[in-house]
Steps between C-alpha positions, in 0.01 A plus 500: 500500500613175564362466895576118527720260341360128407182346489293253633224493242655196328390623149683184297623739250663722662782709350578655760709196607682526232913466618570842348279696803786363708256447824736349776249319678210214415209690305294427773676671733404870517684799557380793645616860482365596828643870428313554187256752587757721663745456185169599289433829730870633455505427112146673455593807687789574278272457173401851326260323285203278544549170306372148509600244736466123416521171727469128403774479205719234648296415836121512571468796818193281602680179589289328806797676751370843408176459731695500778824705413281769296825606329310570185251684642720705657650600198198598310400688784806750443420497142153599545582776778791656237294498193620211280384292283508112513508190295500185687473152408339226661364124481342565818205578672669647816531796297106547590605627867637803367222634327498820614830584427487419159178742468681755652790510266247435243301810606830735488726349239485139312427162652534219262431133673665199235512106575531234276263221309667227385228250514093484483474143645513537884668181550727542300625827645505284819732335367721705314439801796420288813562753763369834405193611350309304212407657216097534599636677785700730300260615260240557814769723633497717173128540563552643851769719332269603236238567725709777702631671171824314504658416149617162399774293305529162478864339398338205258724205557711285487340330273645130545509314149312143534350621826301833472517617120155414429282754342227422731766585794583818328113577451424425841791718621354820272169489608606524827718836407210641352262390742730695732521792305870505493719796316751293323618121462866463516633161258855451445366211269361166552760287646776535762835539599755243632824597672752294682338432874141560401546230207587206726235622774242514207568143368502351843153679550401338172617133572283534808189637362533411108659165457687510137459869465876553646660302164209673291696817553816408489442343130317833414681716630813411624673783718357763356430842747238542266233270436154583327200275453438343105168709587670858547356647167172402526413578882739840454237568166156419794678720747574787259131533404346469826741770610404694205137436562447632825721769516780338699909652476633174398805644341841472718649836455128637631524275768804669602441813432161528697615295779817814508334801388389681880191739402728817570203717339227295782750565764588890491100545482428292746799664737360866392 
């Protein structure tokens, strides 16, 4: 479910601004399907199987205009009163209003609650996420999640090369995930990607907030889509063991699979 389209969270690395989404208007400029919830209803009633449902891909459902439009909650609601599962993906603590919701579903199917750490030092996420959430915040929302039964994943990244890819970033990042209890740790490597639109929003942000860092890229990388941090073996060798060490999925295709798999066995019990 894609419930809004744009963003106002100002993440400096955003992909999602990339030209090829094809959003008409300025990123900051939100669109709302108002008629979600009753487009949801009528495609749920014609479904002969229970399955997962997942939100947050493309927008975050918790942007600051869901407190007062609700069009997210709405949505989970139906899920919740049909039996589905869901997967939904934040970088916000809004999400927190809708507590018991997500316990319900939990409680009758599969609730899995993901956001995103991209970096341990608070101001830095200020700066690189300056109107949403900062990390600190985040990982205290996995407690409350873990505290009502609620699984975790956390997308790790993007990892910015020069800014973030410091082993004590990626340290400070895992002991949070642990500390949290999470289920898995999703890593698509330690770097990012670059498109055309989110590259030249990206090295504007830079020549604001990291004077030189702009040509740094440019010489390193040139237009890559691409890019990983010099460091990518040896923080992707820490992250593999702490993973391993604790228990945690870190592997992609596990990732998927458990954030797709709806407990069918759980749910006919549960329903007899």
């Amino acid at each position: 479910m894609n419930l809004y389209r744009g963003c106002t969270h100002g993440c400096i690395y955003c992909d999602t601004r990339s030209e090829c989404y094809q959003l008409k208007n300025d990123f900051e400029d939100i669109e709302v399907k108002r008629n979600a919830a009753q487009i949801l209803e009528a495609q749920l009633q014609r479904k002969r199987s229970k399955h997962m449902i997942s939100s947050g891909a493309m927008c975050d459902p918790y942007i600051p205009l869901e407190e007062e439009l609700q069009v997210t909650r709405q949505c989970i609601e139906l899920i919740a009163r049909y039996g589905f599962g869901l997967a939904l993906l934040t970088k916000s603590t809004l999400i927190l209003r809708d507590m018991d919701i997500f316990t319900r579903i939990n409680e009758q199917s599969k609730c899995v609650v993901q956001t995103t750490f991209t970096t341990f030092d608070e101001e830095l996420c200020k700066q690189l996420e300056p109107h949403v959430a900062t990390t600190r915040e985040r990982f205290e929302m996995l407690l409350a999640m873990k505290d009502a039964g609620i699984p975790t994943v956390v997308w790790l990244g993007p990892i910015l090369p020069y800014i973030n890819d410091s082993e004590e970033n990626l340290r400070g990042l895992l002991d949070y995930c642990v500390r949290a209890g999470v289920t898995g740790i999703l890593c698509f490597g330690f770097g990012m990607t670059l498109r055309s639109g989110s590259r030249e929003y990206y090295y504007e942000q830079l020549d604001k907030l990291f004077p030189g860092m702009k040509e740094r890229y440019s010489a390193d990388f040139g237009n890559n889509y691409s890019i990983l941090s010099p460091n990518n073996a040896r923080l992707w060798s820490i992250y593999e063991r702490v993973c391993r060490e604790h228990g945690i999925i870190y592997k992609q295709d596990e990732i998927w699979s458990y954030l797709s798999d709806f407990p069918e066995k759980e749910q006919q019990l549960i329903l007899f």
